[in-house]
SESE-428545 format. One record per residue (C-alpha): residue number from 0; residue in one letter; x, y, z. Coordinates in nm, 4 decimals. Layout:
// residues N
    n  res      east     north        up
  NUM    A         X         Y         Z
...
This chain:
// residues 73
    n  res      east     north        up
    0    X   -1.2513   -0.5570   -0.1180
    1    X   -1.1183   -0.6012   -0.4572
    2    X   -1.2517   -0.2605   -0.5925
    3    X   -1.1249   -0.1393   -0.9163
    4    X   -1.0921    0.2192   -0.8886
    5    X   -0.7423    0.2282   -0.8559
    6    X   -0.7315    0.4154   -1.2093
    7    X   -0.8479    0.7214   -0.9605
    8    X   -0.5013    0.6958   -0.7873
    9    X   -0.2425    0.9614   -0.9364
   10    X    0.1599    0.9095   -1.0847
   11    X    0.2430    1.0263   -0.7462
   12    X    0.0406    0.7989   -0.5251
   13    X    0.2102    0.5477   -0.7100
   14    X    0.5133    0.6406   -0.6631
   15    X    0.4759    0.7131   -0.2841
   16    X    0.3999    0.3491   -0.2484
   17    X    0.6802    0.2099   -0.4670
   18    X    0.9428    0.4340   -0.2800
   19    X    0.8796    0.2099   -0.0008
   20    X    1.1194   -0.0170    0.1045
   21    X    0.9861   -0.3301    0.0303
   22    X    0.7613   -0.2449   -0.2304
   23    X    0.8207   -0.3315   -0.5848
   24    X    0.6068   -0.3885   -0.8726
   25    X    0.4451   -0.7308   -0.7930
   26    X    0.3900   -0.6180   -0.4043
   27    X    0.2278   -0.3269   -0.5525
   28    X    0.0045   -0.5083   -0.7685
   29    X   -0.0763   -0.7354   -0.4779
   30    X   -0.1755   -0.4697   -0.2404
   31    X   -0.4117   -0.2738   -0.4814
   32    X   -0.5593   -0.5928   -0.5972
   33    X   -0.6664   -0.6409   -0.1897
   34    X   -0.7209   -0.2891   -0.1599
   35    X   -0.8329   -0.1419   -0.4721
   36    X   -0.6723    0.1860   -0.4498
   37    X   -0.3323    0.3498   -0.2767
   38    X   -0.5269    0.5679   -0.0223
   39    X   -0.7091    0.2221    0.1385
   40    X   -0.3279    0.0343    0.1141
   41    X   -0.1922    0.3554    0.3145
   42    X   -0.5289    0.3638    0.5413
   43    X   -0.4820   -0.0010    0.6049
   44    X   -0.3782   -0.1495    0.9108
   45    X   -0.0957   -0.3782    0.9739
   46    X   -0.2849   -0.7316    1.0084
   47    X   -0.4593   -0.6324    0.6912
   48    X   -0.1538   -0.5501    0.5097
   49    X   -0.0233   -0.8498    0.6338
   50    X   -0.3143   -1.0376    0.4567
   51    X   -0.1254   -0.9621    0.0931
   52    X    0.0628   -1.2228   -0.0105
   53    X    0.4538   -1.0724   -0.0257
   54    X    0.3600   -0.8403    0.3123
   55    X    0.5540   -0.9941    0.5593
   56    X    0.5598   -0.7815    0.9568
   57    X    0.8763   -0.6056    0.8349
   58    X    0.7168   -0.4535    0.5169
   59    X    0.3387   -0.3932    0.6928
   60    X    0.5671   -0.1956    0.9576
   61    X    0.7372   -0.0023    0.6967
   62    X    0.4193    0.0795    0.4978
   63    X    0.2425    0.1784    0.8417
   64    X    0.5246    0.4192    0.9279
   65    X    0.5049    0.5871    0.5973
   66    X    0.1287    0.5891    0.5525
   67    X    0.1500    0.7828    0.8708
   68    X    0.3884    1.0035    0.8096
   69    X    0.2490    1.0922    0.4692
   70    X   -0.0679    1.1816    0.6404
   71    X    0.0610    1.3644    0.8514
   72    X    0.2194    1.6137    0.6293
């Protein structure tokens, strides 16, 4: 799944995904390296996330909770 169209992604799906705990600036490269793009690492489910090296059950389950709260804004 390593699509590069993560230029697509805007400053402030960025920064939705670094203000989660857990997620710096290598676990962010990690995850849109897998995913390609912050809208698939928020649509992702846990055992997927999990699949990213750094992404341990703590961090999947944080990244979960705020993917689904952000969509459900």
């Amino acid at each position: 799944m390593n699509q590069d169209n993560h230029e697509s992604d805007t400053i402030e799906d960025i920064v939705r995904l670094s203000m989660i705990a857990g997620v710096g600036p290598i676990l962010r490269k990690n995850l849109l390296a897998r995913f390609g793009s912050v809208a698939r690492v928020l649509a992702a489910s846990n055992s997927e996330l999990r699949q990213v090296q750094g992404v341990g059950s703590k961090t999947a389950a944080e990244i979960d909770r705020k993917s689904t709260r952000l969509n459900s804004s």
